[in-house]
DSSP file (Angstrom, degrees, kcal/mol; ACC not computed):
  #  RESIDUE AA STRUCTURE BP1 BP2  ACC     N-H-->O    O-->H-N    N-H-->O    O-->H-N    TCO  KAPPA ALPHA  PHI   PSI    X-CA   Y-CA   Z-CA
    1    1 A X              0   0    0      0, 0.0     2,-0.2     0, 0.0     0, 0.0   0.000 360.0 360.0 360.0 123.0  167.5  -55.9   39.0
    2    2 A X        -     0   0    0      1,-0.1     2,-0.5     0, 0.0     0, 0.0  -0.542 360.0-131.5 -56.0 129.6  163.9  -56.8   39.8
    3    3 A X        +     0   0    0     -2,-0.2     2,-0.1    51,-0.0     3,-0.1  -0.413  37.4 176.7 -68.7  39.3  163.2  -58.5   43.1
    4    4 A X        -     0   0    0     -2,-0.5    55,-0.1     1,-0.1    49,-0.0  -0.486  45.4 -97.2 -77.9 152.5  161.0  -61.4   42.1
    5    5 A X        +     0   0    0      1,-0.1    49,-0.2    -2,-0.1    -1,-0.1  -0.096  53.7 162.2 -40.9 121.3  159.3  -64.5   44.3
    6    6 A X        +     0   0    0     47,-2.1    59,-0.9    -3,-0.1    60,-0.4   0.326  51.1  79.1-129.6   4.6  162.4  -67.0   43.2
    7    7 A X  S    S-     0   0    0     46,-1.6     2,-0.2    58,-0.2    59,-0.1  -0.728  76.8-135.1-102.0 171.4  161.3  -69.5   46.4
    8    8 A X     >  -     0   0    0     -2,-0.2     4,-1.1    58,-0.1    58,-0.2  -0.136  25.4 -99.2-100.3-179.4  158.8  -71.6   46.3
    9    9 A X  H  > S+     0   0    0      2,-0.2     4,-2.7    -2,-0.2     5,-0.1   0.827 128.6  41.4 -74.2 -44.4  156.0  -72.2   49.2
   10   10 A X  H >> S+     0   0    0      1,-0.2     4,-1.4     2,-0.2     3,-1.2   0.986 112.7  58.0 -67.9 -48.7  157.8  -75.4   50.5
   11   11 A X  H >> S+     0   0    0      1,-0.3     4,-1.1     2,-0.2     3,-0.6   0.839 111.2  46.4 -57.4 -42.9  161.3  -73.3   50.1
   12   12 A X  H 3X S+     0   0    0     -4,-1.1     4,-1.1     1,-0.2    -1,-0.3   0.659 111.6  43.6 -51.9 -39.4  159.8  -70.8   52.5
   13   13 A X  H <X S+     0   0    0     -4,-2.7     4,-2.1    -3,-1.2    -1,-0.2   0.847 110.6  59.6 -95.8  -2.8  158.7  -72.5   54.7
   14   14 A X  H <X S+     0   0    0     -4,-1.4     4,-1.7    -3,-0.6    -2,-0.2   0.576 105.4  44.0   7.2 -72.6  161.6  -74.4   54.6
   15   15 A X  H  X S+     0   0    0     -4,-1.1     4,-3.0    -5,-0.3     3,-0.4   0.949 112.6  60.1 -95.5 -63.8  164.1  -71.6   55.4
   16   16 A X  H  X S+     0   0    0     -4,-1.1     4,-1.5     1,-0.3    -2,-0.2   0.935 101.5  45.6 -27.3 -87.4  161.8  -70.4   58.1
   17   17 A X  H  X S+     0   0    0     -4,-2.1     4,-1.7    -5,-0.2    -1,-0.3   0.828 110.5  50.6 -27.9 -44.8  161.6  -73.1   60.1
   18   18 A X  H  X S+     0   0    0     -4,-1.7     4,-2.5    -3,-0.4    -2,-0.2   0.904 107.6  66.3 -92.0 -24.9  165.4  -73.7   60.1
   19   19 A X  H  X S+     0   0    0     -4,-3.0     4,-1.7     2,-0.2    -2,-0.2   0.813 105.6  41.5  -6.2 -56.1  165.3  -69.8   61.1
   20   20 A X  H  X S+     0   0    0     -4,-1.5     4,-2.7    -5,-0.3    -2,-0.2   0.897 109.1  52.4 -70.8 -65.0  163.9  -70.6   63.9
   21   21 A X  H  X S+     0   0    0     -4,-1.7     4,-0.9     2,-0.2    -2,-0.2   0.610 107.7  52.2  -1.3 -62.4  165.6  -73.3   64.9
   22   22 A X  H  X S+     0   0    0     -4,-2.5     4,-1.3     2,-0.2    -2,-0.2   0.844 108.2  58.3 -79.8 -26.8  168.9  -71.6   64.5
   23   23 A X  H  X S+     0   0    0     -4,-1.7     4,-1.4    -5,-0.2     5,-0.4   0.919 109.8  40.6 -28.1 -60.2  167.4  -68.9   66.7
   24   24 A X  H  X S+     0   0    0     -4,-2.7     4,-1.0     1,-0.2     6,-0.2   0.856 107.9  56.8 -88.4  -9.8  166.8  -71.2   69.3
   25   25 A X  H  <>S+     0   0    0     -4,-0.9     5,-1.6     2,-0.2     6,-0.5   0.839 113.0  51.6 -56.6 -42.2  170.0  -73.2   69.1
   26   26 A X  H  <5S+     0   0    0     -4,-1.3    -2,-0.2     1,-0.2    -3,-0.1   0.548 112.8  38.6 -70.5 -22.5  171.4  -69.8   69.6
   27   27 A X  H  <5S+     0   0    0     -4,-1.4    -1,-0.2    -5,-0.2    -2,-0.2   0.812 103.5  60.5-115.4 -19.3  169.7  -68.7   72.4
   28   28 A X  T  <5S-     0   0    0     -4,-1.0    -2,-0.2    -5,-0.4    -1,-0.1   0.280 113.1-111.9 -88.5   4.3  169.4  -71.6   74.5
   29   29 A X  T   5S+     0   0    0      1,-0.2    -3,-0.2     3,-0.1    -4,-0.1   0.723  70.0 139.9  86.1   3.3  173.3  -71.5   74.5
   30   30 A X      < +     0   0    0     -5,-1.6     2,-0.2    -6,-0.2    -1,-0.2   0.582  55.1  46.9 -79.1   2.0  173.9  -74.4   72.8
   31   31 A X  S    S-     0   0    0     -6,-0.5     0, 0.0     1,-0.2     0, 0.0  -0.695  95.1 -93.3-124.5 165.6  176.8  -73.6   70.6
   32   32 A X     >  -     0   0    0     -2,-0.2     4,-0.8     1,-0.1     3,-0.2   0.032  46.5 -84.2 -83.2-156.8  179.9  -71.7   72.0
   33   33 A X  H  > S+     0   0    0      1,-0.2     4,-1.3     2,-0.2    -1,-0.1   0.979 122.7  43.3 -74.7 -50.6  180.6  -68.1   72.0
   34   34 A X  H  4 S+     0   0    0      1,-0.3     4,-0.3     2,-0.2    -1,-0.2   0.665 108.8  50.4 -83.7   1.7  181.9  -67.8   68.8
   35   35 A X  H  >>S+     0   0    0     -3,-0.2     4,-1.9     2,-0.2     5,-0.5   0.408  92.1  76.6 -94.0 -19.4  179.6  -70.0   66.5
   36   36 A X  H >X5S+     0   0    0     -4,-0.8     4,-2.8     1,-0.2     3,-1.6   0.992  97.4  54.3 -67.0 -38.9  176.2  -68.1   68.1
   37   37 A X  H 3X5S+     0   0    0     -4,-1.3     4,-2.0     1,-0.3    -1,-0.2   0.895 113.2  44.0 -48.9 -56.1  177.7  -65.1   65.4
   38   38 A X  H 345S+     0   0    0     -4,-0.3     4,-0.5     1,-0.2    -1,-0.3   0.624 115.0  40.6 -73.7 -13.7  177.5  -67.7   62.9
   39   39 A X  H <X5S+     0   0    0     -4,-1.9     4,-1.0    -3,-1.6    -2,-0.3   0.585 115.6  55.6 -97.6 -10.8  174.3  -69.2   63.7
   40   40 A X  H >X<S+     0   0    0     -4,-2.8     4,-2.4    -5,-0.5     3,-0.8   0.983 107.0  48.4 -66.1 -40.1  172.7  -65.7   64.2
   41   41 A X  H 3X S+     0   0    0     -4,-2.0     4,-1.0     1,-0.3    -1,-0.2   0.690 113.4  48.0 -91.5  -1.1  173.6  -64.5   61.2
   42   42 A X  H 3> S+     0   0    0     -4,-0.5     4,-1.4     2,-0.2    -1,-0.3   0.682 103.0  56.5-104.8  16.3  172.4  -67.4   59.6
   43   43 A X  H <X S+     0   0    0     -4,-1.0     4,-2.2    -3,-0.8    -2,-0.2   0.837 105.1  56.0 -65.8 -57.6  169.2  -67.7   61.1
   44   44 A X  H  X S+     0   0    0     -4,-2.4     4,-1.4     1,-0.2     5,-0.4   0.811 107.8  48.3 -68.4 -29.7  168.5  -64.1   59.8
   45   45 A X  H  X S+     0   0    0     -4,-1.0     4,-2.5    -5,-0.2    -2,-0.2   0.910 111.3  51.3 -54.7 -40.3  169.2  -65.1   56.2
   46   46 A X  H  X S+     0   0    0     -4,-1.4     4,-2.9     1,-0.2   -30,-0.3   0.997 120.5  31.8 -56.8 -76.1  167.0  -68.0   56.6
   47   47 A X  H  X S+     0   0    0     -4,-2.2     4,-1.7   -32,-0.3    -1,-0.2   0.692 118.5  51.8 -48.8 -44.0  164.0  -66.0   58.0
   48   48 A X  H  X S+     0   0    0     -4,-1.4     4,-3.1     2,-0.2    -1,-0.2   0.931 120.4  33.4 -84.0 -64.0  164.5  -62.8   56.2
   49   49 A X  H  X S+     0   0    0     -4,-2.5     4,-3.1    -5,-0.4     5,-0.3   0.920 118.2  57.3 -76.2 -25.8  164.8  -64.5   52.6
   50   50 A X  H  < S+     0   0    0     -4,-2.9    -2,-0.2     1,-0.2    -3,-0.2   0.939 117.5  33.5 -56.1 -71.4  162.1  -67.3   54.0
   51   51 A X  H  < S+     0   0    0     -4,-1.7    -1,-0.2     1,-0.2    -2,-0.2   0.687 120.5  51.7  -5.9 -67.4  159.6  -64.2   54.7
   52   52 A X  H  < S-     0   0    0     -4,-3.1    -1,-0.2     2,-0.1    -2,-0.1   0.971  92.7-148.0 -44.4 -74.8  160.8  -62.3   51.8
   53   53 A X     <  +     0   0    0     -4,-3.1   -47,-2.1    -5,-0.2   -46,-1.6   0.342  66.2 102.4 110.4   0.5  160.3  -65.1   49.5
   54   54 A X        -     0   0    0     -5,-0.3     2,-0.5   -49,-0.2    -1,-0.2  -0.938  53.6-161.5-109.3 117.5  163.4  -63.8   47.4
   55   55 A X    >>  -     0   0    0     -2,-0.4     4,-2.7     1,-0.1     3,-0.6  -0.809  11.1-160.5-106.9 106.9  167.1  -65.3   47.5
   56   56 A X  H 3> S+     0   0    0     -2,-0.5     4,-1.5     1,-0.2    -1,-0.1   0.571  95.3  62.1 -63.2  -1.7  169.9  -62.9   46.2
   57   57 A X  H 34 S+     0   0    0      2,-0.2    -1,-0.2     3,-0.1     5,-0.1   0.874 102.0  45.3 -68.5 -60.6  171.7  -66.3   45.9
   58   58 A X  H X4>S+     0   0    0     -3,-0.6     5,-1.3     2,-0.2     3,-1.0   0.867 109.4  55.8  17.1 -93.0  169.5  -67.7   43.6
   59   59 A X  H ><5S+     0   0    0     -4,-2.7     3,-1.6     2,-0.3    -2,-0.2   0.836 108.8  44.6 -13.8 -69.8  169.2  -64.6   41.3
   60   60 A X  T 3<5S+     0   0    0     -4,-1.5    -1,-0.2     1,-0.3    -2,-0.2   0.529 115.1  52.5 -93.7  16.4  172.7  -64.2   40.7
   61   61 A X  T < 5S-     0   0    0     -3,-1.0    -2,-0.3     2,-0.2    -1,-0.3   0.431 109.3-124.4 -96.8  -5.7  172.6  -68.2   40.1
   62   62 A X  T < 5 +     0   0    0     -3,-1.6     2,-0.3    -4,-0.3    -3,-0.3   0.986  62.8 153.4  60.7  39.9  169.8  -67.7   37.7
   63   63 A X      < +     0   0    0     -5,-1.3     2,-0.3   -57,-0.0    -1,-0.2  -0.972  24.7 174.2-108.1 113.4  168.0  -70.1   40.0
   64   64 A X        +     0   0    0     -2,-0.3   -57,-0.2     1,-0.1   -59,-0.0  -0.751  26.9 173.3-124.5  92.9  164.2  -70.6   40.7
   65   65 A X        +     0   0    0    -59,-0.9   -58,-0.2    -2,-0.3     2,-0.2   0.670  59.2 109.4 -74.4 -11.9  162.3  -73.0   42.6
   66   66 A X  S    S-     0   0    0    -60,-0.4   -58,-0.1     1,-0.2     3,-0.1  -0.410  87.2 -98.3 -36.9 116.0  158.9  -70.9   42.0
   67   67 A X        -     0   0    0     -2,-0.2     2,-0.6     1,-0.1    -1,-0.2   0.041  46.2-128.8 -11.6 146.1  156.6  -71.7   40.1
   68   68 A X        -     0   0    0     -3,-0.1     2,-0.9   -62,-0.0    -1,-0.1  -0.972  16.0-130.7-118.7 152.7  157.4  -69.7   36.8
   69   69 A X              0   0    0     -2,-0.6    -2,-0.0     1,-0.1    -3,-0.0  -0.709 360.0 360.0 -84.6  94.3  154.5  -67.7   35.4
   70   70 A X              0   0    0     -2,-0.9    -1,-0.1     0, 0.0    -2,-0.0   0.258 360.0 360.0 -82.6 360.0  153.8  -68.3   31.4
């Protein structure tokens, strides 16, 4: 399987931002002990595929919000 762009510009920046977000929800203590696991680890999906600009989600949905190239 090829790793092609399947976000978009907005989707990226998108997923970044609420990256960030769940970062700092997570660090500033606002959730209890056992949700920060769940908002770290989606905070690093967010950021990681925002960055990336590819969503293995997406892929095996046959899903693109990218431009597609003709």
């Amino acid at each position: 399987m090829k790793l092609q762009i399947n976000e978009s510009p907005a989707d990226r920046v998108v997923r970044v931002i609420l990256g960030v977000a769940l970062v700092a929800i997570g660090v500033s203590g606002a959730v209890a002990a056992p949700l920060v696991y769940v908002t770290s680890v989606l905070a690093a999906v967010a950021l990681v595929t925002g960055i990336v600009g590819f969503c293995p989600l997406y892929a095996i949905l046959r899903f693109s919000t990218a431009a597609s190239k003709r």
